[in-house]
N, C-alpha and C positions, 0 to 999 in steps of 0.2 A: 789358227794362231795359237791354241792353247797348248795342242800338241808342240808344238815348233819351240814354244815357250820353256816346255818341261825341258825341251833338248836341252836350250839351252843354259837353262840351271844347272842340268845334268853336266854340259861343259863345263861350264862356272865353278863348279863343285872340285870339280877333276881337276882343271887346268887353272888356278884363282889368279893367275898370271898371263893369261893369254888376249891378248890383244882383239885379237880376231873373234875370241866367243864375248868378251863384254862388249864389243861394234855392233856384232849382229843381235845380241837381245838388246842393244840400245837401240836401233835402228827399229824393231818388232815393235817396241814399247811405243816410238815414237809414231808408229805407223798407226796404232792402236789407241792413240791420242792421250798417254800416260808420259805425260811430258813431263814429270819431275824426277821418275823411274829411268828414263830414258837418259835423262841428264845425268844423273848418277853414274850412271853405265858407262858413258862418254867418259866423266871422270876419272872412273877405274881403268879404263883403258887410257886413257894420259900417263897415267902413273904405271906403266906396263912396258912402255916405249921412251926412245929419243926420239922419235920418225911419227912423232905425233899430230902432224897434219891433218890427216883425218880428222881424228878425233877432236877435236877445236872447230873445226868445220863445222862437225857435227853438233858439237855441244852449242855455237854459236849460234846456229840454225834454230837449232830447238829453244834456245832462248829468247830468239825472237820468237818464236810461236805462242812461247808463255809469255810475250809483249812486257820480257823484263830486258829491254832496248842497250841500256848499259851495261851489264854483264853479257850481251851479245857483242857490242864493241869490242872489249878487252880481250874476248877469246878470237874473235877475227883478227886481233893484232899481236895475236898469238901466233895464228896463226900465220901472218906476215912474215913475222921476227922468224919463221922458221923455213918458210918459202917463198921470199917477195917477187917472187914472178910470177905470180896466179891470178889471173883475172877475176876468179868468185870470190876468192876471198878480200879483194876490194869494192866486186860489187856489193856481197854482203854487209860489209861495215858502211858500205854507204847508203845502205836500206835501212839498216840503223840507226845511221846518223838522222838520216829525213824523218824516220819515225819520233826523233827526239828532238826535229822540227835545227836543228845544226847543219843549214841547206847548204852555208858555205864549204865546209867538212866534208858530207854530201858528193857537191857536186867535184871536189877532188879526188874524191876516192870513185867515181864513177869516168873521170878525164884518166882515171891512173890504169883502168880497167880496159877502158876502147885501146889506151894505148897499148896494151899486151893482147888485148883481142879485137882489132878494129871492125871484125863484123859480126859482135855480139849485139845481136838485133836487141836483147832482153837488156841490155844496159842503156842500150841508146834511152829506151822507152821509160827505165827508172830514171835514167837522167832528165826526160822532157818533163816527167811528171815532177821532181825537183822545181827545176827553170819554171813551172807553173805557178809553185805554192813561192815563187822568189818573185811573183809576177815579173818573171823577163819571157813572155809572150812569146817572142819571135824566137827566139831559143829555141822554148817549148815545140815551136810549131815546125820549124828546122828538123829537131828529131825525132818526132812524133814521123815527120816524111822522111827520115830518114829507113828508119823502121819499115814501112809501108815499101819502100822499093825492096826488099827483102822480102818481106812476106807482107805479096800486094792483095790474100784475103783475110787479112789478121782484124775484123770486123769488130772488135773491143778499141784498135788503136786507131780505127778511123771514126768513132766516137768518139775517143777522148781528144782526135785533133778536131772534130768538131767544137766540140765542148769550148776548144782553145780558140776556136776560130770567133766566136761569141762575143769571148772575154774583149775580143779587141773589133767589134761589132763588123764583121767580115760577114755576114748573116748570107749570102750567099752560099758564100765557100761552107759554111757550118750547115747547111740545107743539104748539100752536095755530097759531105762526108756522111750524114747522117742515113741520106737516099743508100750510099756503097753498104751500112752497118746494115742496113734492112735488108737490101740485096741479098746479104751475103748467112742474118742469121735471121730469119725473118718470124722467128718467135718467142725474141725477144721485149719483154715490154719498154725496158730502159731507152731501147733502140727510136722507138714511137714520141715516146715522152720528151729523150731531147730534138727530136724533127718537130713536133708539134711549138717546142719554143723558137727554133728556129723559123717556122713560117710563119708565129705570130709577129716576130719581129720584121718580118717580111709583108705583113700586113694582110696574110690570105688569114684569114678565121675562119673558114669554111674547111678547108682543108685541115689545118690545126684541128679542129674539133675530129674529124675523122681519126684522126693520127690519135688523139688524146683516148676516143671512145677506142679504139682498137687496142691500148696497151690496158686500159681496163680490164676488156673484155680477156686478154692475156694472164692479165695477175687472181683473174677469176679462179 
């Protein structure tokens, strides 16, 4: 990275106007976890272009990262105003909006998204986790399965439709998804941990304990 870094100073220097050399040290920087450098970067490349899509994208992106939620908004709707037919750039604002807990906002910008990408697996699953914190359950659990027929071993979203499955005391079904996360990543501890409440509430405590000792023995 350091090398890569000089380059592209060495760009920068040369070309103080080039689009392309402030993306990629923005993009470096960002990688590198200098997220305010990166940002920067984004900026001056804004100012370089009309065709600055990218570049809003990016800075967007990066500002969630520094979890500054609002000034991630404004630059995805930047980004909008300049290309409203992009699916990321609505799911992004609607990562944003959740994050700043606006689930109605949210889950528009995430219905505006499926509709320009309707088999965007990764939006379905932002939008159930939405539908979750809106407690609308069955939502939740709609696309949490929607997701799964997509990518039927994506073993994080068949915990968290477990997880969902709980909230509205389906304690089976939340056993069952819990059983596929372990199947599928079986050294995980979070995996053990919500099986273990799941069979408490199922009433096995002998098993729960197994499950519970085993994600221990995990985080060991």
């Amino acid at each position: 990275p350091e090398a890569a870094l000089q380059d592209y100073n060495k760009a920068v220097e040369c070309m103080p106007k080039s689009f392309g050399a402030y993306m990629c040290r923005g993009l470096l920087y960002r990688n590198t976890g200098k997220y305010q450098e990166a940002a920067a970067d984004f900026g001056q490349a804004i100012g370089c272009t009309d065709q600055a899509y990218p570049a809003y994208l990016a800075r967007a992106f990066t500002y969630g990262l520094m979890q500054n939620y609002s000034a991630a908004v404004e630059d995805y709707s930047q980004a909008i105003a300049l290309e409203g037919q992009r699916a990321e750039a609505y799911n992004g604002r609607g990562v944003a909006y959740e994050k700043q807990q606006k689930y109605t906002e949210a889950i528009q910008d995430f219905n505006k998204a499926i509709e320009l990408a309707p088999d965007a697996s990764l939006v379905y699953a932002n939008r159930a986790g939405t539908y979750r914190s809106m407690q609308k359950y069955d939502e939740a659990i709609a696309d949490f399965s929607k997701v799964l027929a997509q990518e039927p071993e994506a073993a994080q979203i068949y915990a968290e439709r477990g997880v969902t499955y709980r909230m509205v005391k389906r304690y089976q079904d939340a056993k069952n998804d819990f059983d596929k996360a372990v199947g599928l990543q079986a050294n995980n501890p979070e995996f053990y941990n919500g099986r273990a409440i799941a069979e408490l509430d199922l009433g096995d405590t002998k098993t729960a304990e197994a499950d519970f000792t085993k994600a221990i023995s995990l985080n060991a």
